[in-house]
N, C-alpha and C positions, 0 to 999 in steps of 0.2 A: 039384204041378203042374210041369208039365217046362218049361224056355226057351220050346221052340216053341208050346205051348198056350198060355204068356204073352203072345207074341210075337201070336198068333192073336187073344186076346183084344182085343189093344190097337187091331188092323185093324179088327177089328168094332165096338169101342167108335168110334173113327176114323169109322169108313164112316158109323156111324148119326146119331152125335153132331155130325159138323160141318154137317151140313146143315139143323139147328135149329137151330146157332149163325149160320149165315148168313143164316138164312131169322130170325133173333134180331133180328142185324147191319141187316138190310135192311128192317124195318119201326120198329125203336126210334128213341123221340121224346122222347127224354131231355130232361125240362125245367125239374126241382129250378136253385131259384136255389142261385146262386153265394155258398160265403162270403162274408162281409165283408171278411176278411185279404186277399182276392184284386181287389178292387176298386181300381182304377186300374192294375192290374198286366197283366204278360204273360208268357203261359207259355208256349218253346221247346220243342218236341221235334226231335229229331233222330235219324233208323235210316239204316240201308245196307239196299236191296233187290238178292235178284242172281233174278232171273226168268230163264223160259226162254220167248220168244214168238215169232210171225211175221207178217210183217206185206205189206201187198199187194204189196208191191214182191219179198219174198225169204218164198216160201212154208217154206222150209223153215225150223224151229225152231230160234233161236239162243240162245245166252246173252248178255246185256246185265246191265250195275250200273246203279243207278239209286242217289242222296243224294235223301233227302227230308228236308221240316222241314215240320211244321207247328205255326203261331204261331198262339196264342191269346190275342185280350184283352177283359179284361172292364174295361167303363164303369166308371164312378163310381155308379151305378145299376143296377151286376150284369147287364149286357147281352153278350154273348159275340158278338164278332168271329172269324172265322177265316178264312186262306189258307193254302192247301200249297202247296208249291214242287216242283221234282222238276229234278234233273239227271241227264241221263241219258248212261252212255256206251257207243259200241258195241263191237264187238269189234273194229272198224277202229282204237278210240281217238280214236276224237270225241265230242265234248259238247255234249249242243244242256239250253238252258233249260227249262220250262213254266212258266208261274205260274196257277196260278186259284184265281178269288176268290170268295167267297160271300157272302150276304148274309147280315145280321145273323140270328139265332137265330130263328126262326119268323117269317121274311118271305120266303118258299119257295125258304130254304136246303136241297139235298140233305143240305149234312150238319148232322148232328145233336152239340150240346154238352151234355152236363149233368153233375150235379153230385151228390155222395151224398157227407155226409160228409167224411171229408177224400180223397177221391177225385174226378177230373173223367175224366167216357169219351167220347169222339166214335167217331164213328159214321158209314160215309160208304159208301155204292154205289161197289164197281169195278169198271164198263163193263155188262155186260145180263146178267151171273150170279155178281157177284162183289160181296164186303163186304171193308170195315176196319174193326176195333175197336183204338183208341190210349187205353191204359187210364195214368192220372197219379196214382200216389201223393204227398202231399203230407206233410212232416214237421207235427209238432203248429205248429209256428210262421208255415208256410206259408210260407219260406223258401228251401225246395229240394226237389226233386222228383225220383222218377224214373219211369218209362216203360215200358211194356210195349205192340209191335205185333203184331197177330195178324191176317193174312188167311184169306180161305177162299172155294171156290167153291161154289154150290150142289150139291145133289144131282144125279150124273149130268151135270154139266156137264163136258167134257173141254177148255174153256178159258172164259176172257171176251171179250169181243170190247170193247175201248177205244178213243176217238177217239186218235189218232197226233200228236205232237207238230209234226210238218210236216207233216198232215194224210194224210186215208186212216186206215184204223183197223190197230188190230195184234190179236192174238188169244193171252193172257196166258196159258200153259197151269200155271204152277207162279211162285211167288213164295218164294223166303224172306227171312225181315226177320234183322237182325241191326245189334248196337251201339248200341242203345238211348242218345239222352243227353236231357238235360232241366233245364232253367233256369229261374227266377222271377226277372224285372227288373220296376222299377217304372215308370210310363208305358206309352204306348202303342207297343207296336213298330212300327204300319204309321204313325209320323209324326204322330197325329193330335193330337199335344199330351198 
């Protein structure tokens, strides 16, 4: 099999495959309890996004970084907490915040936390055609962790359409994640004791 045929396969596998992973992405209700090891704990991730999107003010499609982190902690009774953060900056070299918060694990949280093993995957809609899956390896000890993020848009979508951090929406046409980090501290990270 020649480069290009290889090369050919990988699109098609690509074209077919990511739109079951999104359409995977956007219905999974992951709800396996939590370790024990991980109770009272909290698990950091952190990636770099560099997307290319446009938004109502500047139609035409630009490149922007975004730092994201999202912090995960479980109760004392294996209850899963989560908030993502997002900094974003533009090609001007400005920085504006986001923070949003979600409500505890099946008290109509969009995103979704669960747990398999020594594995934990969230799971979360971006914007009206678009998924994240934040996949956490844990060592045997539940100690340290690392991280893997994957986006995707549905089939035939040619962007997402997301609410805009100084409001108006922007329309997300490609994302790549990149620099994975990931932490286990004990307590709760959002303060709560």
């Amino acid at each position: 099999m020649s480069l290009r045929e290889t090369s050919g396969s990988m699109r098609e596998l690509c074209r077919y495959a990511l739109p079951v992973i999104v359409a995977f992405l956007m219905t999974s209700h992951g709800a396996l309890s939590a370790p024990r090891q991980l109770y009272g704990k909290s698990v950091i991730v952190t990636w770099q996004e560099d997307r290319r999107q446009s938004t109502t003010m500047d139609a035409q499609p630009t490149s922007i970084t975004a730092s994201a982190e999202l912090s995960v902690y479980i109760s004392d009774i294996g209850r899963p907490f989560s908030r993502v953060t997002m900094n974003v900056s533009s090609a001007r070299g400005s920085s504006t915040r986001m923070r949003r918060t979600d409500a505890v694990q099946g008290d109509g949280s969009a995103r979704s936390i669960g747990f398999s093993g020594s594995m934990l995957n969230a799971t979360m809609p971006r914007g009206d055609a678009g998924a994240m899956q934040v996949s956490v390896s844990f060592d045997a000890s539940f100690q340290s962790c690392s991280a893997r993020v994957i986006t995707g848009k549905a089939g035939g979508a040619q962007f997402t359409k997301m609410n805009a951090i100084r409001g108006g929406q922007v329309e997300v046409y490609s994302v790549r994640t990149s620099g994975e980090g990931c932490r286990v501290q004990n307590g709760n990270v959002f303060g709560g004791g």
